[in-house]
N, CA, C and O atoms as CSV, one atom per row, in Angstrom:
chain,resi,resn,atom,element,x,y,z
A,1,UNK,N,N,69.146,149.947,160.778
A,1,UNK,CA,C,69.099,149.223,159.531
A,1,UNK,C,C,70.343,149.529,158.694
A,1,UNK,O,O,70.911,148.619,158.090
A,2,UNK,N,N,70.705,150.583,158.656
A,2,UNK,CA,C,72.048,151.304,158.034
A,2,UNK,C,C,73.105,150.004,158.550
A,2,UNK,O,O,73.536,149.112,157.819
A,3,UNK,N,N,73.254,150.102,159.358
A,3,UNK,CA,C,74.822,149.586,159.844
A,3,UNK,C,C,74.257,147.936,159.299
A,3,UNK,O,O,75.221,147.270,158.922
A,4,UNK,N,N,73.148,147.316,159.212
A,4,UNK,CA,C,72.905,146.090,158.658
A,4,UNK,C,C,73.319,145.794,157.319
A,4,UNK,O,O,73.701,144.633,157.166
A,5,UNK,N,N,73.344,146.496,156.357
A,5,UNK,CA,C,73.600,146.556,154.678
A,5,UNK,C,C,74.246,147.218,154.560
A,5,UNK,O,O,74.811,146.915,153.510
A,6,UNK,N,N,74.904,148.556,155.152
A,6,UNK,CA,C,76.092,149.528,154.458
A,6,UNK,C,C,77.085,148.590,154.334
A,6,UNK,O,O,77.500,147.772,155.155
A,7,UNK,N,N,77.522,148.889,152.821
A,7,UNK,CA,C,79.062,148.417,152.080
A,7,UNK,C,C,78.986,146.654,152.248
A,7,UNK,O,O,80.039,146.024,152.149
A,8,UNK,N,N,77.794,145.991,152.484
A,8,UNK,CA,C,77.810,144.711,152.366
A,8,UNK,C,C,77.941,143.931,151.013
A,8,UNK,O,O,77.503,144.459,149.990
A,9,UNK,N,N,78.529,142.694,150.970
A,9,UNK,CA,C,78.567,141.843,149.647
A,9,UNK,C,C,77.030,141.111,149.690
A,9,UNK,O,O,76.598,140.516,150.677
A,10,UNK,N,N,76.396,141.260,148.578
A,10,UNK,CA,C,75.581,140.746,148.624
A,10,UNK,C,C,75.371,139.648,147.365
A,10,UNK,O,O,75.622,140.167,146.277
A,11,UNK,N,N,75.010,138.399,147.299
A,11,UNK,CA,C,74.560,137.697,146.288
A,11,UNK,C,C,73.058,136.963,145.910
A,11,UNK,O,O,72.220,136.380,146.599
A,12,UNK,N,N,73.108,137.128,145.195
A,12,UNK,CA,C,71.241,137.025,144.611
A,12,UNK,C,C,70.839,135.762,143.389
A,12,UNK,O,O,70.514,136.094,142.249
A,13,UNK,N,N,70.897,134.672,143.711
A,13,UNK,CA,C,70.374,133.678,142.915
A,13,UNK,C,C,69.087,133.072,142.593
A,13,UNK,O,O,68.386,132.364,143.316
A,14,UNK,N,N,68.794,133.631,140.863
A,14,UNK,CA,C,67.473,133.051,141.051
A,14,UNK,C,C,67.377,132.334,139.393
A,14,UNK,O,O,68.255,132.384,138.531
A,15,UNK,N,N,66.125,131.727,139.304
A,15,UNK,CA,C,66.104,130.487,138.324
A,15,UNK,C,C,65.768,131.195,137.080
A,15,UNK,O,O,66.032,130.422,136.159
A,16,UNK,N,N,65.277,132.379,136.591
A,16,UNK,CA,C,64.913,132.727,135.365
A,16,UNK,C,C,65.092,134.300,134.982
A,16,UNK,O,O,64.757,135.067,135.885
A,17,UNK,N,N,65.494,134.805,133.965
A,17,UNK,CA,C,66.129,135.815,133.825
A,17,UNK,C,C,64.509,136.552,134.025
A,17,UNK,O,O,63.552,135.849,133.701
A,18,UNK,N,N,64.272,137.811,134.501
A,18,UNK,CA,C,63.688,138.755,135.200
A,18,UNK,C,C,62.858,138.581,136.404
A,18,UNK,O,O,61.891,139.293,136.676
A,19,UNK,N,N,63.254,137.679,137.050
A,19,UNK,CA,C,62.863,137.248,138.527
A,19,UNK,C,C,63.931,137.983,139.403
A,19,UNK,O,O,63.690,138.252,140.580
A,20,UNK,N,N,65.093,138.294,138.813
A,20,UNK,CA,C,65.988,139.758,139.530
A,20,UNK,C,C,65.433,140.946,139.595
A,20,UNK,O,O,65.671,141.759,140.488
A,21,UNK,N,N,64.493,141.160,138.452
A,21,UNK,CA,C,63.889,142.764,137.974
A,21,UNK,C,C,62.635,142.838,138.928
A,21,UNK,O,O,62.589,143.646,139.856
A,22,UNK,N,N,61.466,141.813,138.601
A,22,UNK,CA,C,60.257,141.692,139.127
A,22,UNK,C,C,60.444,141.005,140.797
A,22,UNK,O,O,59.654,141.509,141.595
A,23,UNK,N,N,61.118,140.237,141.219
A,23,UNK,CA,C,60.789,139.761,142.590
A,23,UNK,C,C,61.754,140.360,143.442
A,23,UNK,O,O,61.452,140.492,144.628
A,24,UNK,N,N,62.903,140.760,143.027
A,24,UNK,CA,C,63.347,141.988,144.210
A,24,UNK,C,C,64.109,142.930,143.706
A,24,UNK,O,O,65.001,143.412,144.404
A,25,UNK,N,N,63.892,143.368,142.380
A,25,UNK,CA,C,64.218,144.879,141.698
A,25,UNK,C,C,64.601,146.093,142.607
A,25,UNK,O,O,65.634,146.748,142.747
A,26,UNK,N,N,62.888,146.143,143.379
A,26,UNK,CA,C,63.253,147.397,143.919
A,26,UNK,C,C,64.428,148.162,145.913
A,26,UNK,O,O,64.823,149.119,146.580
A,27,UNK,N,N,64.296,146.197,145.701
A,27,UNK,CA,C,65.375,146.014,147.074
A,27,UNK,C,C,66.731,146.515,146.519
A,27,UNK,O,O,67.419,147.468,146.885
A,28,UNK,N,N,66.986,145.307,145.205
A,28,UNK,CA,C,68.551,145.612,144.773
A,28,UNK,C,C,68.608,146.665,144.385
A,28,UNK,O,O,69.792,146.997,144.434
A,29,UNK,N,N,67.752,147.790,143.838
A,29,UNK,CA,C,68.113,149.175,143.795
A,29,UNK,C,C,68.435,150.164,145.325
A,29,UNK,O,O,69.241,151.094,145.367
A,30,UNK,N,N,67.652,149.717,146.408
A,30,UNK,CA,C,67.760,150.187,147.958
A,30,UNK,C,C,68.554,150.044,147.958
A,30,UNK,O,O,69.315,150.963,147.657
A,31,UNK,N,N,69.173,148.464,148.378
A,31,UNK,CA,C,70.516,148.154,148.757
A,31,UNK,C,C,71.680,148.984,148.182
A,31,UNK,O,O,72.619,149.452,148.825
A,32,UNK,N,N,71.416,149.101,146.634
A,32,UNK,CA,C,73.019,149.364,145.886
A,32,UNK,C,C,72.891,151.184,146.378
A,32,UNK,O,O,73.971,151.668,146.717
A,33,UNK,N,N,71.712,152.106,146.421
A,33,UNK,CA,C,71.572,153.560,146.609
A,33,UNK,C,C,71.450,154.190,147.634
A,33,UNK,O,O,71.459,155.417,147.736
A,34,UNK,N,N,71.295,153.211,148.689
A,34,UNK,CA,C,71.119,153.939,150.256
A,34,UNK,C,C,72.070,152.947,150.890
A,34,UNK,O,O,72.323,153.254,152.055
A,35,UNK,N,N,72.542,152.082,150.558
A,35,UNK,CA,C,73.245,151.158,151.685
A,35,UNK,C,C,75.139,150.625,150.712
A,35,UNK,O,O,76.192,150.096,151.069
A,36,UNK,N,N,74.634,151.126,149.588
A,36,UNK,CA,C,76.265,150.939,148.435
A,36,UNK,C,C,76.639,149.664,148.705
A,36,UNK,O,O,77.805,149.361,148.958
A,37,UNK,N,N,75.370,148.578,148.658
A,37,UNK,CA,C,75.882,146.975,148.928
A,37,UNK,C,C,76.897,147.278,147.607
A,37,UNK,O,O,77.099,148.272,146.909
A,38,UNK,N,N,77.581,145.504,147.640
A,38,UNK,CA,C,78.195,145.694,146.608
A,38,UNK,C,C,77.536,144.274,145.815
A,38,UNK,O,O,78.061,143.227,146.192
A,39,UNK,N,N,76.220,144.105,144.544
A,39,UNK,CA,C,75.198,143.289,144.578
A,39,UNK,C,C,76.213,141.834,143.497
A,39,UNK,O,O,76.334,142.216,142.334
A,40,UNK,N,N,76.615,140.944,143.650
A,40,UNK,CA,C,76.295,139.990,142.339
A,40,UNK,C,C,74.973,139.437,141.843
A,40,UNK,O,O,74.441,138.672,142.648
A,41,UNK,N,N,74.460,139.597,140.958
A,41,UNK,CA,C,73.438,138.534,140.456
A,41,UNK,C,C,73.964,137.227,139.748
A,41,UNK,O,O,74.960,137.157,139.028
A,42,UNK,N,N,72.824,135.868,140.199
A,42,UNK,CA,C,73.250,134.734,138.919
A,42,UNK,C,C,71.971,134.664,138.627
A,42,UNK,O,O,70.981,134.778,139.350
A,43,UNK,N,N,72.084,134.462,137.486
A,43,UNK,CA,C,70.632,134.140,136.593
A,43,UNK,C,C,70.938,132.358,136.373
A,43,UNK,O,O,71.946,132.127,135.706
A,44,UNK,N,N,70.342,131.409,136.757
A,44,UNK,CA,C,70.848,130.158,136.141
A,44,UNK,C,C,70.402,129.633,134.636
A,44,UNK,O,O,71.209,129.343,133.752
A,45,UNK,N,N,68.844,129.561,134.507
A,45,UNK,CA,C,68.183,129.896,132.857
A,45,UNK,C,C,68.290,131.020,132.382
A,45,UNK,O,O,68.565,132.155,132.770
A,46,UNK,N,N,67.875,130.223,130.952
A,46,UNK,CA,C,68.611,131.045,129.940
A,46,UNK,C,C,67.187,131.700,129.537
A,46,UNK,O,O,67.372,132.851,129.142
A,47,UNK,N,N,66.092,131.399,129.519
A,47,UNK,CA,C,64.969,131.802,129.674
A,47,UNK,C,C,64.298,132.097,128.615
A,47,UNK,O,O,63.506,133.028,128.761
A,48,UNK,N,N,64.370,131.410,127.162
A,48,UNK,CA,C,63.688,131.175,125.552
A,48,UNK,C,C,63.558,130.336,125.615
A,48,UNK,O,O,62.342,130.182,125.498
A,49,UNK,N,N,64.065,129.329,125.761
A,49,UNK,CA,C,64.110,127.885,124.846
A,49,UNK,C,C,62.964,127.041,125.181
A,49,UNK,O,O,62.380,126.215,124.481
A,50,UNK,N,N,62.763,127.399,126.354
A,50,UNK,CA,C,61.328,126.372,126.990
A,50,UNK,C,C,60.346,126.891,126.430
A,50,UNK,O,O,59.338,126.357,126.893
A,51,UNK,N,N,60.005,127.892,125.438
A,51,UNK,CA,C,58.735,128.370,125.055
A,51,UNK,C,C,58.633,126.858,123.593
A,51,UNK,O,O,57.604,126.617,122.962
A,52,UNK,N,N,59.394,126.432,123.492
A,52,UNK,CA,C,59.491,125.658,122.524
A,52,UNK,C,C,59.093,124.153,123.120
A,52,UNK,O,O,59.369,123.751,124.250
A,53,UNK,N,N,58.274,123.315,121.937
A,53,UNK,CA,C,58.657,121.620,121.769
A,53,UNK,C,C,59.914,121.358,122.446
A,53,UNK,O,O,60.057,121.178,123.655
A,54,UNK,N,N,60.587,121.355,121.776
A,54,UNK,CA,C,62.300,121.182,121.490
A,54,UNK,C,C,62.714,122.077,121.960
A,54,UNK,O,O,62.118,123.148,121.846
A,55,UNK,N,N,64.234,121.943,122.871
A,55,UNK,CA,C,65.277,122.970,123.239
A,55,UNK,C,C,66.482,123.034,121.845
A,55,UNK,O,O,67.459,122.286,121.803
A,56,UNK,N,N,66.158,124.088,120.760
A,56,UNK,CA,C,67.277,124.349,120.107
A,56,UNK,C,C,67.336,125.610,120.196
A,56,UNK,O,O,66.505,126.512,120.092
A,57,UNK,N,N,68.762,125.542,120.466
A,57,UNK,CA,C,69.426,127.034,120.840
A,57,UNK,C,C,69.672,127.893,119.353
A,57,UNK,O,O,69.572,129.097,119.117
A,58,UNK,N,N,69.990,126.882,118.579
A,58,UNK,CA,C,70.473,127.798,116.748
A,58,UNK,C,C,69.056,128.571,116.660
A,58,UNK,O,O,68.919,129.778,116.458
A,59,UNK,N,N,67.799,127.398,116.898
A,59,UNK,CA,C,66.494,128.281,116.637
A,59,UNK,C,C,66.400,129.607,116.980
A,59,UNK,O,O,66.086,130.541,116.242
A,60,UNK,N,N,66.838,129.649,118.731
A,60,UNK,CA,C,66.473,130.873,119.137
A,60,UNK,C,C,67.687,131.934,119.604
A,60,UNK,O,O,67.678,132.732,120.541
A,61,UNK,N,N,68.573,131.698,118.768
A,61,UNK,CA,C,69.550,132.175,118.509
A,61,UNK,C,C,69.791,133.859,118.726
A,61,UNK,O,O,70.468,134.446,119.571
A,62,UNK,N,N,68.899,134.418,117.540
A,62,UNK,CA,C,68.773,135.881,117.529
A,62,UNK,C,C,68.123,136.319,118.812
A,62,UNK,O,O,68.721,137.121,119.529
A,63,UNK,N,N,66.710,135.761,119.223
A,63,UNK,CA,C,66.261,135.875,120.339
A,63,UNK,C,C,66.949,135.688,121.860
A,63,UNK,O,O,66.622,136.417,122.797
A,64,UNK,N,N,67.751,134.825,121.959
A,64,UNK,CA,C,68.768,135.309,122.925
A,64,UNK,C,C,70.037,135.760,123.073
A,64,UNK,O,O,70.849,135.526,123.969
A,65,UNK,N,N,70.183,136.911,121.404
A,65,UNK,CA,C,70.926,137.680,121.900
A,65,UNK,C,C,70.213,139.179,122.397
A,65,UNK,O,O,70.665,140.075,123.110
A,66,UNK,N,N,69.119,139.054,121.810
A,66,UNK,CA,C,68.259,140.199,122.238
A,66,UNK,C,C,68.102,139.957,124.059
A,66,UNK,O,O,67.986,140.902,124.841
A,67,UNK,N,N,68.125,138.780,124.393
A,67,UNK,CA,C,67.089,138.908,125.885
A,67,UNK,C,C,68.369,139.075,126.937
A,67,UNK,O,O,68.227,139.322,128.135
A,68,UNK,N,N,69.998,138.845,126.079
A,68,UNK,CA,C,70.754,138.569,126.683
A,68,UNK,C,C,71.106,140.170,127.182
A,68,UNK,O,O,71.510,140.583,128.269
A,69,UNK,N,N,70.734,140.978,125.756
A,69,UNK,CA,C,70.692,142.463,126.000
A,69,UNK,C,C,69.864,143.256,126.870
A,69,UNK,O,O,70.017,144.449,127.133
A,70,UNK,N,N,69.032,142.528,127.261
A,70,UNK,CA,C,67.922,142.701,127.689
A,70,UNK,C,C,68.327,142.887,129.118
A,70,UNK,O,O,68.106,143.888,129.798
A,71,UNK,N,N,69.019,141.671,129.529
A,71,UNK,CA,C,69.368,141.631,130.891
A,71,UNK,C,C,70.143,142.311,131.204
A,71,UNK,O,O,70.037,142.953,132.248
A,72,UNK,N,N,71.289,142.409,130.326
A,72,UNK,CA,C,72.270,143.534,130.756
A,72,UNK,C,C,71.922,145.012,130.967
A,72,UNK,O,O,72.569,145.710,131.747
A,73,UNK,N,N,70.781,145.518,130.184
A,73,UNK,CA,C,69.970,146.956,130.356
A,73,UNK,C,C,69.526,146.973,131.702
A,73,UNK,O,O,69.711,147.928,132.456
A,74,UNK,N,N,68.733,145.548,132.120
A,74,UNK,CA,C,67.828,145.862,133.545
A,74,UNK,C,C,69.355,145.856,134.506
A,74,UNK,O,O,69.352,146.762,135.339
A,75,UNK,N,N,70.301,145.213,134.511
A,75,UNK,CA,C,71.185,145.795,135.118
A,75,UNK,C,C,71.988,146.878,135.659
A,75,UNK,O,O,72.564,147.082,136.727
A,76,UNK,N,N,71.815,147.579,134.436
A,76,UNK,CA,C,72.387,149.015,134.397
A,76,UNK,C,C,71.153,149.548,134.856
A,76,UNK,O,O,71.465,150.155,135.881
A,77,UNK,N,N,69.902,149.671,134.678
A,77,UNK,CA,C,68.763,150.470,135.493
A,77,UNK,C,C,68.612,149.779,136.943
A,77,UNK,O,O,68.039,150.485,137.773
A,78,UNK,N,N,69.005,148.611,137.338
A,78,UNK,CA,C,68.828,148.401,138.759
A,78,UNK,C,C,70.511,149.126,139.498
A,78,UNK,O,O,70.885,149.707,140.517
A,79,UNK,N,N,70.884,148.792,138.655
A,79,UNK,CA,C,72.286,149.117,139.309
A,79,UNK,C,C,73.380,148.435,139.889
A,79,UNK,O,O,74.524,148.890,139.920
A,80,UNK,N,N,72.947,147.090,140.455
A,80,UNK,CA,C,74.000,146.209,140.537
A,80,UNK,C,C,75.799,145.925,139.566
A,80,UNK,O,O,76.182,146.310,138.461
A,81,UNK,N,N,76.350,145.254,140.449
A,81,UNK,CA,C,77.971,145.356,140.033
A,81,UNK,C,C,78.110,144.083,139.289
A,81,UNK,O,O,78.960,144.279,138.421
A,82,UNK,N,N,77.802,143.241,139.248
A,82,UNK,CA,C,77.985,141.604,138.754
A,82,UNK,C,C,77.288,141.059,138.188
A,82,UNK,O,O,76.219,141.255,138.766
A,83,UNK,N,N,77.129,140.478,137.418
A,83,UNK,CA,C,75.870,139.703,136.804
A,83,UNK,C,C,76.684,137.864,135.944
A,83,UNK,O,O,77.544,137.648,135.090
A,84,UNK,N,N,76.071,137.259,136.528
A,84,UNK,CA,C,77.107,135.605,136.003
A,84,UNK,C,C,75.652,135.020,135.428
A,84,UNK,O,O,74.802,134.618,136.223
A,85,UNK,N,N,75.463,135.005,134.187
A,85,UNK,CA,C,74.040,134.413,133.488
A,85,UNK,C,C,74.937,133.319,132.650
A,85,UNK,O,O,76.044,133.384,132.116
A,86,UNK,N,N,73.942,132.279,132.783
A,86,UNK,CA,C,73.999,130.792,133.083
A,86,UNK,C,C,72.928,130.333,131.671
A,86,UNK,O,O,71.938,131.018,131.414
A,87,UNK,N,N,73.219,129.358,131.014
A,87,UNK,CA,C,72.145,128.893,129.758
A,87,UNK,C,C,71.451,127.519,130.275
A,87,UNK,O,O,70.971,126.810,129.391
A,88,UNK,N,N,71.350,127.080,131.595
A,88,UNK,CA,C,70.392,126.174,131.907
A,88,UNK,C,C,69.312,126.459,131.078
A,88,UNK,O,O,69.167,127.580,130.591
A,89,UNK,N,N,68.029,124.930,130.743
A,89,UNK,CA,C,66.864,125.238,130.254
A,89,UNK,C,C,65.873,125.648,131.311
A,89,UNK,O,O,65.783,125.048,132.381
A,90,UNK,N,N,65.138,126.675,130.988
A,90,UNK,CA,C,64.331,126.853,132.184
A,90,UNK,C,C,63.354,126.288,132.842
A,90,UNK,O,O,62.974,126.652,133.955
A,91,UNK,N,N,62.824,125.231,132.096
A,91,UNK,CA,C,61.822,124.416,132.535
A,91,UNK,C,C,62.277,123.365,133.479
A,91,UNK,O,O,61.957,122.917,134.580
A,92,UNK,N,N,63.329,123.137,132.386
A,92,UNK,CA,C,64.104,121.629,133.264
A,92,UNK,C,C,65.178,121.782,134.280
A,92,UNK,O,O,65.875,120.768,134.322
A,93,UNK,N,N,65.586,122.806,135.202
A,93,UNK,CA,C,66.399,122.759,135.978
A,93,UNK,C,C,66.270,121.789,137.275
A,93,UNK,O,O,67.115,121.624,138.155
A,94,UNK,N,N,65.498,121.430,137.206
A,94,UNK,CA,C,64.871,120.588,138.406
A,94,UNK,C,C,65.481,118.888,138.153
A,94,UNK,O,O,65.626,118.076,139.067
A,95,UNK,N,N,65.782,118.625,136.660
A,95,UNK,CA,C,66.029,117.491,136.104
A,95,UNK,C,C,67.630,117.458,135.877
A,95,UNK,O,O,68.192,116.515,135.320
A,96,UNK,N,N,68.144,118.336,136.259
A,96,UNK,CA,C,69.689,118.019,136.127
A,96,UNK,C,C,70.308,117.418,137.506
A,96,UNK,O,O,70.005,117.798,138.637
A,97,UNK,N,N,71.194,116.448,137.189
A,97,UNK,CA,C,72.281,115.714,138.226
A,97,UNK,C,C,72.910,116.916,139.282
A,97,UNK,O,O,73.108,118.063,138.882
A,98,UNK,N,N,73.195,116.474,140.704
A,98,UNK,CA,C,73.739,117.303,141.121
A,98,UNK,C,C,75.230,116.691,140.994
A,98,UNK,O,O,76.200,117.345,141.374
């Protein structure tokens, strides 16, 4: 298993900010501490705005600078090298043009 993941690039895309933490947290910590992948994450939602009627970002403004902090903490406790977070709405990613 060693020689499978040692010093590998690895990238991890998923649709809502703590679906990195909760659906494979405790891999990307394996990988980065026994195998020294080298991890990017993308987060594509931005992951407030859909709690709302309306998508306004001024609304939830303060709130995602908190969640933005948020993510960057679970980073530093998972351990990964990269992180590229994305302000798609989270509900509606399914509805954008390719």
């Amino acid at each position: 298993m060693k020689e499978l993941f040692d010093n590998k690039r690895i990238l991890l895309v998923v649709a809502h900010p703590d679906d990195e933490l909760l659906g494979v947290g405790g891999t990307i910590h394996k990988l980065k501490t026994l195998f020294n992948a080298t991890i990017t994450v993308v987060i594509l939602g931005e992951g407030i705005t859909s709690r709302s009627n309306m998508r306004d970002i001024k609304k939830w403004e303060n709130e995602l600078k908190r969640h933005r902090s948020n993510i960057e903490d679970a980073k530093k406790i998972l351990g990964y090298d990269e992180l590229s977070l994305h302000s798609f709405p989270d509900i509606d990613l399914i509805a954008f043009p390719y």
